[in-house]
Residue frames as qw, qx, qy, qz and C-alpha x, y, z in Angstrom:
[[0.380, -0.651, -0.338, 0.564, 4.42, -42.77, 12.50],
 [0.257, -0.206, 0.164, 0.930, 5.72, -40.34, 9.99],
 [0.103, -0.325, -0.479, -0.809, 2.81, -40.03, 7.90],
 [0.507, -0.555, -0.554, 0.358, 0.70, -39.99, 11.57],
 [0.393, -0.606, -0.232, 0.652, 2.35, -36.92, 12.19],
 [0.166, 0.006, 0.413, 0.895, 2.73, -34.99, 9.24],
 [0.286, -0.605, -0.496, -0.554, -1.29, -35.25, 9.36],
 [0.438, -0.625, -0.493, 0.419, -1.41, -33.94, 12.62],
 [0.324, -0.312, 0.005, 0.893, 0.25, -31.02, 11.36],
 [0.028, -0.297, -0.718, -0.629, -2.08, -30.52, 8.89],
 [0.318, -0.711, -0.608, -0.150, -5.05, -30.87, 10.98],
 [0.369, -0.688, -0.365, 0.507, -3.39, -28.30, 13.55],
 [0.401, 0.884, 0.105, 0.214, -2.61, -25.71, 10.62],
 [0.608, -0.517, 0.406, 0.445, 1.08, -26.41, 11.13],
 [0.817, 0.542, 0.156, 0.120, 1.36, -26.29, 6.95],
 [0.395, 0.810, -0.427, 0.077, 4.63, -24.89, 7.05],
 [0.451, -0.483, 0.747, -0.065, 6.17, -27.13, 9.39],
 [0.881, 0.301, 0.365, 0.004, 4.38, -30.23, 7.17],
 [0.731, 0.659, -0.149, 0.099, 6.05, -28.94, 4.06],
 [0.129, 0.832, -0.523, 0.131, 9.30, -28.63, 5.83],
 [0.475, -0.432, 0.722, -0.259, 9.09, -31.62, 7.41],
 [0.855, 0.488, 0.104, -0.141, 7.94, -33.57, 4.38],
 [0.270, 0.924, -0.268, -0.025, 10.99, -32.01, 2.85],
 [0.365, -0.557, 0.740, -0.097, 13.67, -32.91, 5.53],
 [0.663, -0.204, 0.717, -0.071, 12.55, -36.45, 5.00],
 [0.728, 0.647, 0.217, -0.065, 12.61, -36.76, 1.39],
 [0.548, 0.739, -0.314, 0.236, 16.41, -35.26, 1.30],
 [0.738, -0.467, -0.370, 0.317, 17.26, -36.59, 4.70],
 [0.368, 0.658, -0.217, 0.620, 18.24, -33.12, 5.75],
 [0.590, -0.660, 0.303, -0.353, 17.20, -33.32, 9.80],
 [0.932, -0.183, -0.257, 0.179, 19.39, -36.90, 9.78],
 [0.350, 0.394, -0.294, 0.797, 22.71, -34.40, 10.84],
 [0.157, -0.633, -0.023, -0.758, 20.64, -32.39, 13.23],
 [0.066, 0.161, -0.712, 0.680, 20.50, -32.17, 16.75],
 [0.123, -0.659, -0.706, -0.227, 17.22, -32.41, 18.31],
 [0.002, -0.709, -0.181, 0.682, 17.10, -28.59, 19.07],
 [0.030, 0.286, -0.455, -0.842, 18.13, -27.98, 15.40],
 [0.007, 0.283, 0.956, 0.071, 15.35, -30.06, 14.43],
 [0.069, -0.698, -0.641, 0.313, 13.08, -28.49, 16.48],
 [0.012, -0.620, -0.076, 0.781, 14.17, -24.86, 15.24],
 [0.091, -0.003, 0.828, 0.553, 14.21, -25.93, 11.65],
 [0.037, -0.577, -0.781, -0.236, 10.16, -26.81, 11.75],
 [0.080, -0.762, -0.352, 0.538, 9.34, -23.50, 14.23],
 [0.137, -0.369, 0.364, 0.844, 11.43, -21.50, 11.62],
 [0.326, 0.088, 0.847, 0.411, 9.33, -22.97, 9.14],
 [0.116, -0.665, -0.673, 0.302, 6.38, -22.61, 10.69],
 [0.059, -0.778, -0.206, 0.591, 7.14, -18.85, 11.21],
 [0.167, -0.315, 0.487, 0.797, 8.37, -18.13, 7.89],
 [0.145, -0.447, -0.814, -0.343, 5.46, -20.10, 6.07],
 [0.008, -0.802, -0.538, 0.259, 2.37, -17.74, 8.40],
 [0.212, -0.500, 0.262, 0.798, 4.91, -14.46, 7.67],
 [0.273, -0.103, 0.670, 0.683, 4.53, -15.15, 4.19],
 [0.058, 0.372, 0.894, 0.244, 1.08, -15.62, 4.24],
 [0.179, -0.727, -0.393, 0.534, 0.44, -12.87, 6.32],
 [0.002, 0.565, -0.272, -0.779, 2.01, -10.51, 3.89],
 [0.002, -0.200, -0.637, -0.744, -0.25, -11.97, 0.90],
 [0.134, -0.666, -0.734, 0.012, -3.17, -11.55, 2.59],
 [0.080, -0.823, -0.192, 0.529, -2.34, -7.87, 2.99],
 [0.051, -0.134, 0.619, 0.772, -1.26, -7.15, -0.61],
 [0.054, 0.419, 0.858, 0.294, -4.51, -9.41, -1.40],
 [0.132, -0.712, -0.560, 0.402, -6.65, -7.07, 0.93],
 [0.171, -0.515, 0.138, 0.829, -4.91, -3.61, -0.40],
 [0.607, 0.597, 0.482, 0.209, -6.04, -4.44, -4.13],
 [0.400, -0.589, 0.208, 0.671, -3.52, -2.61, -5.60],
 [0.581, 0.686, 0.120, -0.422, -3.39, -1.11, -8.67],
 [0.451, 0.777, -0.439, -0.012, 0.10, -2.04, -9.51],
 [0.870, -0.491, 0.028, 0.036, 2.05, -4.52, -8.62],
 [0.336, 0.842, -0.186, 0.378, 5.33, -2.49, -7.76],
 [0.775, -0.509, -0.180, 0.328, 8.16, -2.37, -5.24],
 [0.181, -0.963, 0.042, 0.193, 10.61, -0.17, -4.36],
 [0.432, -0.457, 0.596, 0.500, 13.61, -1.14, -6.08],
 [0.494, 0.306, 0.656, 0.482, 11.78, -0.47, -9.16],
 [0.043, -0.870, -0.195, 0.451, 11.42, 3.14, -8.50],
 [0.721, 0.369, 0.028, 0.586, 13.01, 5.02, -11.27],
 [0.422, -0.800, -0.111, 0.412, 15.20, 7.70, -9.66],
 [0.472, 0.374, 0.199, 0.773, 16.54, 9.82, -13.04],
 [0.438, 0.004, -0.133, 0.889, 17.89, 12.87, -12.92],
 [0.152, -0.246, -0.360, -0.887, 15.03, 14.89, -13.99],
 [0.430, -0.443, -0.719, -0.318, 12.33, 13.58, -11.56],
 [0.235, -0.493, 0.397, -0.738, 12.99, 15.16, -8.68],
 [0.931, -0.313, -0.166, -0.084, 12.79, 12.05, -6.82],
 [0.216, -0.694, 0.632, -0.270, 15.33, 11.66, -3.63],
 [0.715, -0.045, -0.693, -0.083, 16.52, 8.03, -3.54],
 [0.255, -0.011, -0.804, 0.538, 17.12, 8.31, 0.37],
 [0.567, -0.086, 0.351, -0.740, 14.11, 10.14, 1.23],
 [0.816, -0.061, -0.207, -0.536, 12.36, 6.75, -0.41],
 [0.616, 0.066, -0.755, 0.216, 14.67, 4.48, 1.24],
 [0.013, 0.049, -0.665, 0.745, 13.38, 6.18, 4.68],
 [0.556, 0.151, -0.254, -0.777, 10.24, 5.95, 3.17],
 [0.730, 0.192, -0.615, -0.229, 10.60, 2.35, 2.87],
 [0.260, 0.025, -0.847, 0.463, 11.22, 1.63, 6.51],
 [0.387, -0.606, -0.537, -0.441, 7.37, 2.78, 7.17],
 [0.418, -0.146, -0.590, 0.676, 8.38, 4.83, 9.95],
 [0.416, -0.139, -0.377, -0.816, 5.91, 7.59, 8.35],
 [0.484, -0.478, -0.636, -0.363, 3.15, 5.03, 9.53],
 [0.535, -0.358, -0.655, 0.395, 4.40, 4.25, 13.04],
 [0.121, -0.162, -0.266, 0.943, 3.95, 8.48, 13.34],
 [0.277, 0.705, 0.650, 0.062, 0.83, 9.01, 11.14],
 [0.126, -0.538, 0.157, 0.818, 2.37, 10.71, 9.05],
 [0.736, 0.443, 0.442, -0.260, 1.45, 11.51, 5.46],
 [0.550, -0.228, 0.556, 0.579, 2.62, 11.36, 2.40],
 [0.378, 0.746, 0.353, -0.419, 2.12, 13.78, -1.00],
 [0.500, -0.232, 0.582, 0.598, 2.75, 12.82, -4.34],
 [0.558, 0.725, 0.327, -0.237, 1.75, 15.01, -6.95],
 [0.327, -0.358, 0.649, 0.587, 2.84, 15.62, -10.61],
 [0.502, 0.260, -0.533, -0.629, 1.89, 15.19, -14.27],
 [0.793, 0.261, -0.069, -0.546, 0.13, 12.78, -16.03],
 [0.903, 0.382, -0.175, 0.091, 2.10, 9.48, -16.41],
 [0.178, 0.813, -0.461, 0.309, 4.99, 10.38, -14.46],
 [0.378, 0.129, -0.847, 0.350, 5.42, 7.38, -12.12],
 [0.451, -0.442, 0.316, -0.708, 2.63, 8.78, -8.95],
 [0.863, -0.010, -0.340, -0.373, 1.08, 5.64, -9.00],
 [0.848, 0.204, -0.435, 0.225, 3.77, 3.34, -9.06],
 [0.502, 0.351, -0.674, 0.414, 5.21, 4.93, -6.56],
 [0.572, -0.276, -0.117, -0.763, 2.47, 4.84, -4.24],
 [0.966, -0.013, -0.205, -0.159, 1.52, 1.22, -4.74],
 [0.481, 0.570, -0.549, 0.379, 5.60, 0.86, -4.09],
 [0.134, -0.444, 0.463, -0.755, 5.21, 2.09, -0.64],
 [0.630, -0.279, 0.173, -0.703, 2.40, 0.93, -0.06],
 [0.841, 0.260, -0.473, -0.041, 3.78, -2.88, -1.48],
 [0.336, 0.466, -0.528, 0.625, 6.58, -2.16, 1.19],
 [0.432, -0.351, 0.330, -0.763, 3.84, -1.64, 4.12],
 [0.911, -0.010, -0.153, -0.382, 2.33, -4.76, 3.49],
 [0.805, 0.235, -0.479, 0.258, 5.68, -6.90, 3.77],
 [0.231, 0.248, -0.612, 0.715, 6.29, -5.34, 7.23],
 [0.184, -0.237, -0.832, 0.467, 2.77, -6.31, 8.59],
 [0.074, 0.220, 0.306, -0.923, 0.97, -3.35, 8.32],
 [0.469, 0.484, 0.737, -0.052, -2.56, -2.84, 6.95],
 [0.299, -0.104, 0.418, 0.852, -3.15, -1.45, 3.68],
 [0.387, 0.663, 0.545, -0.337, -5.96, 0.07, 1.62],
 [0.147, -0.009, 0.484, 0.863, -5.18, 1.31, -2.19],
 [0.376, 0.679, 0.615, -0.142, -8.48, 3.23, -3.59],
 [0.236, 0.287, 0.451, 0.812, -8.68, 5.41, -6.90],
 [0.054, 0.114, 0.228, -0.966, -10.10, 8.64, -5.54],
 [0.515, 0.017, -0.328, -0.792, -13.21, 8.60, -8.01],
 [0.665, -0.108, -0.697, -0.244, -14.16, 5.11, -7.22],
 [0.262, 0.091, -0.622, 0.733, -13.87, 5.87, -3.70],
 [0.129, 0.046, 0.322, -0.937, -16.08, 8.06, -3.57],
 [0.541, -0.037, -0.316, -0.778, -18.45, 6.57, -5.59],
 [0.564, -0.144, -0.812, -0.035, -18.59, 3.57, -3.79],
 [0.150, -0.212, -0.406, 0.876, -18.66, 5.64, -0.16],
 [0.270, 0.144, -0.336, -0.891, -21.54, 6.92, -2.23],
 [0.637, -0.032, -0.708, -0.303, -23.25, 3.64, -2.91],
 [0.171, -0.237, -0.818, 0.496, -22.38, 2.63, 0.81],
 [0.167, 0.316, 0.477, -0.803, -24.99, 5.58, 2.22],
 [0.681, 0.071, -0.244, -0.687, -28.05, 4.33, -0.21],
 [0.785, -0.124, -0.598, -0.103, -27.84, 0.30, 1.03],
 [0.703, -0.685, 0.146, -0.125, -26.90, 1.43, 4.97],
 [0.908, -0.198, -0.065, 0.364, -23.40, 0.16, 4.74],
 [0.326, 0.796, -0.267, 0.433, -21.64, 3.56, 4.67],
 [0.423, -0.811, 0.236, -0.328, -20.80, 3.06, 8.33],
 [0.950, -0.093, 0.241, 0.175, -19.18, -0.50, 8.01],
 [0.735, 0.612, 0.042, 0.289, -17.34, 0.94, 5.04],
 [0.067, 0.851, -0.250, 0.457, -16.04, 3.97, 6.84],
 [0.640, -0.585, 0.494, -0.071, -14.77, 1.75, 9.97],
 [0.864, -0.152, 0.355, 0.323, -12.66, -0.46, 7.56],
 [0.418, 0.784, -0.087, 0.451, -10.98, 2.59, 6.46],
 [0.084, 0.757, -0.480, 0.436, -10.01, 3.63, 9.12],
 [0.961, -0.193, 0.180, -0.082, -9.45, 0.37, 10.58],
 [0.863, 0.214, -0.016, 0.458, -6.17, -0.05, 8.19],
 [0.521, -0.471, 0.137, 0.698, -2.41, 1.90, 9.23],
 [0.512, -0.280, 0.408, 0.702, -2.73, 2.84, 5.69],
 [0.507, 0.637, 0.574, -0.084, -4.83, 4.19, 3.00],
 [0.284, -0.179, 0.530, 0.779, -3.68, 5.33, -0.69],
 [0.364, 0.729, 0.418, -0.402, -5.71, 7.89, -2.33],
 [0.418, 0.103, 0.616, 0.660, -4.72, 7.39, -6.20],
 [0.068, 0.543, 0.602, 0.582, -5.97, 10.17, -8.72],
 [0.209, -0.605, -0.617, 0.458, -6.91, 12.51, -6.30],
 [0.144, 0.537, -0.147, -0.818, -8.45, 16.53, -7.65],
 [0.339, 0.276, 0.851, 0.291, -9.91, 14.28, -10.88],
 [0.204, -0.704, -0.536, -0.419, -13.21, 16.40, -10.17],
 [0.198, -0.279, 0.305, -0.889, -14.47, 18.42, -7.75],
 [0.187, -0.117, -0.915, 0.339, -16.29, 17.05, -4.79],
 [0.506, -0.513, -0.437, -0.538, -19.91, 17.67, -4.45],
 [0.395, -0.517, 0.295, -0.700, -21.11, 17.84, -1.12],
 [0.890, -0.393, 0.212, -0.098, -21.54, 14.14, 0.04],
 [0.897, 0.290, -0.167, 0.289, -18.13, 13.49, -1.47],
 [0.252, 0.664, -0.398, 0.580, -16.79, 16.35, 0.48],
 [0.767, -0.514, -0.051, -0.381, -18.63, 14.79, 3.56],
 [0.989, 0.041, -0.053, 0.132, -17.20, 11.52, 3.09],
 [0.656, 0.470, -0.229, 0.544, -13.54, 12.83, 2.54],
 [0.213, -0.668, 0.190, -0.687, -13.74, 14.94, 5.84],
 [0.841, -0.330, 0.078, -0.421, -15.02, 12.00, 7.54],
 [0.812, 0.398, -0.324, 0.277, -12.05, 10.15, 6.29],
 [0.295, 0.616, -0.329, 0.652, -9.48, 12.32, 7.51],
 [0.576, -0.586, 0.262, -0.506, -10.75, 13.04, 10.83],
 [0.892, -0.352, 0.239, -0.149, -10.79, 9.26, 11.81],
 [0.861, 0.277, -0.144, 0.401, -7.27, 9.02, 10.57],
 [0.192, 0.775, -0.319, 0.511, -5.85, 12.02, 12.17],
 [0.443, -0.572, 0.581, -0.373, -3.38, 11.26, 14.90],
 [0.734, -0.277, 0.616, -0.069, -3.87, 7.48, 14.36],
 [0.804, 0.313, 0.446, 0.238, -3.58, 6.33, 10.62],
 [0.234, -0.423, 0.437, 0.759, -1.37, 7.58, 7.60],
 [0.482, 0.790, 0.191, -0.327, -2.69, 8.74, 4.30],
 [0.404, -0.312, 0.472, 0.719, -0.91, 8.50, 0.93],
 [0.513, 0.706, 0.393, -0.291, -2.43, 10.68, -1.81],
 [0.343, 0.252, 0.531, 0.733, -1.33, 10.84, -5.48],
 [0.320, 0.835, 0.410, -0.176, -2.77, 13.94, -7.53],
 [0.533, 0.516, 0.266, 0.615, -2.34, 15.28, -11.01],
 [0.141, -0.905, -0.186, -0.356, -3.09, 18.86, -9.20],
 [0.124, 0.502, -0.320, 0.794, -0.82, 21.15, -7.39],
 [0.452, -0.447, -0.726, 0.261, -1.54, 21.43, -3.57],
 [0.086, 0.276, 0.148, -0.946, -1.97, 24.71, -3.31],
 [0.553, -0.071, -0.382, -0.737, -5.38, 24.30, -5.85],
 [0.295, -0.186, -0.930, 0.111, -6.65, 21.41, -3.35],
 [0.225, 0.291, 0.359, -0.858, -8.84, 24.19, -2.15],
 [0.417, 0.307, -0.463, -0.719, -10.71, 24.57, -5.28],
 [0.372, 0.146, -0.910, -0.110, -11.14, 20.85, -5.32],
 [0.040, -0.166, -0.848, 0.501, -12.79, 20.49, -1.94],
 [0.036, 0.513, 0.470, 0.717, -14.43, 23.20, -2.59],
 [0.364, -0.802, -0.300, -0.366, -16.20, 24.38, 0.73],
 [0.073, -0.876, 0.365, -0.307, -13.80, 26.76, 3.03],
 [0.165, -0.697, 0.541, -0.440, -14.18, 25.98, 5.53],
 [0.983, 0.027, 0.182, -0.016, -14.45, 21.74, 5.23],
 [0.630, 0.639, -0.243, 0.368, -11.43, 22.55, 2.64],
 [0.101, 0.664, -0.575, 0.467, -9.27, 23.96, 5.58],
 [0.717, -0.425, 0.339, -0.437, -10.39, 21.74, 8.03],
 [0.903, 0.364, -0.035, -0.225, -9.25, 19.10, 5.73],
 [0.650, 0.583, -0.166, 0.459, -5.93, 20.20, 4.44],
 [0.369, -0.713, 0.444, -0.397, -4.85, 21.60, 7.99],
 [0.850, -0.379, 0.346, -0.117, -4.78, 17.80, 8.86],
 [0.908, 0.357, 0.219, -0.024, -3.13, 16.69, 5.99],
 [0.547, 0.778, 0.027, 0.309, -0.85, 19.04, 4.67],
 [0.235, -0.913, 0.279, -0.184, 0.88, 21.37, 6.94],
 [0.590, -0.599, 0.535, -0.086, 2.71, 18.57, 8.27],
 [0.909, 0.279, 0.276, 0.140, 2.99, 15.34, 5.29],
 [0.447, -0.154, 0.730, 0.494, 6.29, 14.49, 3.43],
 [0.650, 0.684, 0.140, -0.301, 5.95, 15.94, -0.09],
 [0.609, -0.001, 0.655, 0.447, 7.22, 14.35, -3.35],
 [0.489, 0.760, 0.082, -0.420, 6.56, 16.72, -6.61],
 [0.735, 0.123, 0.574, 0.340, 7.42, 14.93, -9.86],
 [0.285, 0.677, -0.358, -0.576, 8.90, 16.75, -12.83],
 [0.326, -0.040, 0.883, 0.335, 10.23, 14.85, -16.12],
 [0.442, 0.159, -0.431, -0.770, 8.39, 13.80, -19.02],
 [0.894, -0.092, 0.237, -0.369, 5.90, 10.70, -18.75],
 [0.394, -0.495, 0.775, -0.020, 6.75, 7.73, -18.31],
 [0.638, 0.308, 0.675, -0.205, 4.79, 6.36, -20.57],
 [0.672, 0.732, -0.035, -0.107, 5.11, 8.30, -23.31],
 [0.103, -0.649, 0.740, 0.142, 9.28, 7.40, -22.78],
 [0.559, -0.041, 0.828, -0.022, 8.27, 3.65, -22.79],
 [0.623, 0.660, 0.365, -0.208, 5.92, 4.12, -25.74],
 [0.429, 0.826, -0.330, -0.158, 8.71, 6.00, -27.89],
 [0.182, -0.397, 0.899, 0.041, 11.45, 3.16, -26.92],
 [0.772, 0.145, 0.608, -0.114, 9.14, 0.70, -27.89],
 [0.579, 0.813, 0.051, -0.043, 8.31, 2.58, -31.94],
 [0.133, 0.774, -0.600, -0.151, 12.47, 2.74, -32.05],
 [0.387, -0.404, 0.828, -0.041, 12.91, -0.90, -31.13],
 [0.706, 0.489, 0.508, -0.062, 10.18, -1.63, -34.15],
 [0.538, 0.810, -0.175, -0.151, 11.64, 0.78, -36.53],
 [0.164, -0.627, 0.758, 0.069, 15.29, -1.27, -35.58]]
């Protein structure tokens, strides 16, 4: 009967409840248990085991660039980095408003990481995610409108709660890249959130867009209102890089 049921669970894509219920009977932990505890035990299982799965499949989906979390933020003196604003940050209340977020800074200073952090943080609470490296964005958004799939592409953008624009101001946008980035925005405003890294100042995001009056139309949604972060400090990389050469020359 036991092994009867355990494939049933299987076949009904019960797989946490199988493994827990494998489990139990291998360490006889359900022989103590009521039959309600029993019964919550496997449901618990159940729900913990889809939970779990649910939140890799939205990490998997996000293709991050990093794989980062918030309690590996570094939060020295010099970075101008608020640990509570990122611990309110970290309750993704930002999404449930569609709000945005703006993290700019040198070269190497953490943008990324903390980015991916957030965006690591969205995923474990359910939400959808989207990481994209500005340049490849575009160039794929690019690719979409020469094989007809720009329109598929652009509804599973803005299909996700979330979308992380890494590297942003690289280049200047040409004219279908400023298209595409307009087109973005719009079908996020009011209903999706936006996190954008960029090595560039926001006040030169003009420059960047490059037409006015697309540029203001843009940065009116975006800006006026988003949660800015501005990193100071020296890279982070080149710290790691000089701790490494001391820990050879030791």
């Amino acid at each position: 009967m036991t092994t009867e049921t355990l494939e049933k669970m299987k076949q009904l894509r019960l797989l946490g409840m199988a493994r827990a219920f494998q489990s139990s009977l291998e360490s006889e932990q359900t022989a103590s248990m009521s039959t309600d505890e029993t019964i919550h035990f496997l449901v618990s299982s159940e729900w913990d085991d889809r939970q779990n799965r649910n939140i890799e499949r939205h990490v998997r989906n996000a293709r991050f660039r990093y794989q980062a979390n918030v309690e590996g933020v570094n939060y020295d003196d010099d970075r101008n980095l608020d640990r509570n604003m990122m611990m309110r940050f970290a309750e993704c209340s930002f999404i449930d408003k569609h709000e945005h977020i703006l993290i700019t800074g040198s070269t190497g200073i953490g943008k990324s990481y903390i980015a991916s952090a957030l965006g690591h943080q969205a995923c474990s609470q359910g939400y959808k995610v989207i990481y994209a490296n500005a340049t490849k964005l575009f160039a794929k958004l690019k690719m979409a409108r020469a094989d007809g799939s720009y329109i598929k592409e652009i509804a599973r953008i803005e299909r996700q709660d979330l979308l992380i624009i890494d590297d942003f101001g690289i280049q200047p946008l040409d004219n279908q890249n400023r298209s595409s980035l307009m087109e973005i925005i719009e079908d996020r405003h009011g209903k999706g959130s936006v996190i954008i890294t960029s090595q560039v100042p926001v006040h030169l995001w003009y420059e960047i867009i490059g037409e006015k009056t697309i540029a203001d139309a843009v940065l009116d949604r975006i800006v006026h209102d988003a949660h800015r972060i501005e990193l100071c400090g020296e890279s982070l990389r080149k710290g790691r890089n000089r701790m490494k050469n001391l820990e050879n020359l030791n």
